[in-house]
Every structure is written in C-alpha cells, then in structure tokens.
C-alpha positions in Angstrom: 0.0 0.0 0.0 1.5 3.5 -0.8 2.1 5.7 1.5 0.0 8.8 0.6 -3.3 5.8 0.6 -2.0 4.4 4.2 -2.1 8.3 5.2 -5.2 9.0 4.0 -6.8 5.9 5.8 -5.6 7.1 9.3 -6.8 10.8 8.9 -10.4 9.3 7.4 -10.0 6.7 10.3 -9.3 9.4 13.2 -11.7 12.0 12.1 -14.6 8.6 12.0 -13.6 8.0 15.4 -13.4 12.2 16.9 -16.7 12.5 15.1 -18.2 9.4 16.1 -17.3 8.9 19.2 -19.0 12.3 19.8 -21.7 11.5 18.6 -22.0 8.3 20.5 -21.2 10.2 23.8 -24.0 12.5 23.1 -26.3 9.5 22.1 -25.6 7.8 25.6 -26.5 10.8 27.4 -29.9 11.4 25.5 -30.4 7.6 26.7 -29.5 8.0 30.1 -31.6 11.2 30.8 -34.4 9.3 28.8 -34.7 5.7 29.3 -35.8 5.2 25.8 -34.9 2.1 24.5 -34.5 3.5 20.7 -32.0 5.8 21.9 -30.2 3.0 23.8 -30.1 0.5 20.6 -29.3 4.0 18.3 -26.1 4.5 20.7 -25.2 0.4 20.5 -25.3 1.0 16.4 -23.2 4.4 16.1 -21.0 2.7 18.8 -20.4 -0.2 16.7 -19.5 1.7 13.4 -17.0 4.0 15.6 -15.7 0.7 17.3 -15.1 -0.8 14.0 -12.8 1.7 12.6 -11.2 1.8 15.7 -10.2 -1.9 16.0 -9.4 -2.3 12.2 -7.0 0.9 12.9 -5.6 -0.7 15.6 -5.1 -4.5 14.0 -3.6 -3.2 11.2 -1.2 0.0 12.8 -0.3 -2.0 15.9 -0.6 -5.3 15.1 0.2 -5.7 11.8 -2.8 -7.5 10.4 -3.2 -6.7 6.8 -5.1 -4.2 5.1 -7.6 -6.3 3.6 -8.2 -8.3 6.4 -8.8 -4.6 8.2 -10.9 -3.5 6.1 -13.2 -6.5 6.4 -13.5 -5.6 10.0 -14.2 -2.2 9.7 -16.9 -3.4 7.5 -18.7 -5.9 9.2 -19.0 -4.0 12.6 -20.0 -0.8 10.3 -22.7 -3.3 8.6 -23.9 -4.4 11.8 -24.2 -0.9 13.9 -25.7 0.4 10.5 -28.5 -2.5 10.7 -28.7 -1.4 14.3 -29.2 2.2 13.4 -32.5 0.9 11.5 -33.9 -1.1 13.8 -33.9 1.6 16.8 -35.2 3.8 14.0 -37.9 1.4 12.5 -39.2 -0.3 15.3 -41.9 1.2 17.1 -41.2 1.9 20.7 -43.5 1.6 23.4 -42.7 4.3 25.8 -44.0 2.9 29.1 -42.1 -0.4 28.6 -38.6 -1.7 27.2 -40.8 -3.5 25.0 -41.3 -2.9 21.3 -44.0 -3.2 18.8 -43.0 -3.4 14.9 -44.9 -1.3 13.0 -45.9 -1.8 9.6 -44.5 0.9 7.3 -47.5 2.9 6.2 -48.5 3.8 2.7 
C-alpha cells in the first residue's frame, strides 16, 4: 500500500472515530436522561461503526494484520451498527415499557 493511501486511511479513520465517538457520547446521554430504548439501541449502532474503525485501525497499525483483512473488519461492525441504526429507528417503541411493537410501514 502507498504511503499517501496508508495516510489517507488514518486521517479518514481518526476523524470517523473524533466525530463518532461524539456522537456516540451525546447519544448515551440522551439515553441516560431518557430511558428510551431506541435511543439506547441508536447508541449500541453508532457505537459499533465507531468501534469498528477503531479496532481495524488498531489490528492493522499495531498489530500488523493486513489491510484487507482490516478493512473486512471495519466493514462488518460498520454493517452491523448500520443494521442497528434501522432497527432503533424502524421499530416502534412503546414508551412505558422496554418492549417494542413493529410497526408496519404505512403507505
């Protein structure tokens, strides 16, 4: 891998994980102060995607795993917080309970 790509990867990869893990702090407070469950599977998904580029930053930098292999790992934990990001946005909360009810989408 060149050097200007491996370059770009870590500023893309630290600036996903300043921004992110923002975000995900700010989404864990909204869920504390609330007790709503979407919030708390909404933080669990943008926690994930930040996680991701963390540890594939972190197997490949430190560890030496390759880039491919990285990459795959950034992927699938940015797959499955983005598949958790629709679900807490999707499902239909019941706000008395930790309980959900799926609501069919409407036409």
């Amino acid at each position: 891998m060149s050097a200007a790509l491996e370059t770009y990867v870590i500023v893309t990869n630290t600036v996903t994980l300043l921004c992110g893990g923002t975000v995900t702090l700010l989404a864990r407070r909204a869920y504390h102060r609330t007790q709503s469950p979407a919030l708390g599977a909404l933080t669990a998904g943008l926690g994930l995607v930040t996680a991701g580029a963390l540890l594939a930053g972190g197997l490949h930098q430190f560890l030496g795993i390759g880039f491919a292999t990285s990459v795959g790992v950034q992927s699938t934990f940015t797959a499955v917080g983005f598949a958790i990001l629709a679900y807490s946005l999707y499902a239909r909360w019941d706000s008395r309970s930790t309980t959900h009810v799926q609501q069919k989408p409407s036409d």
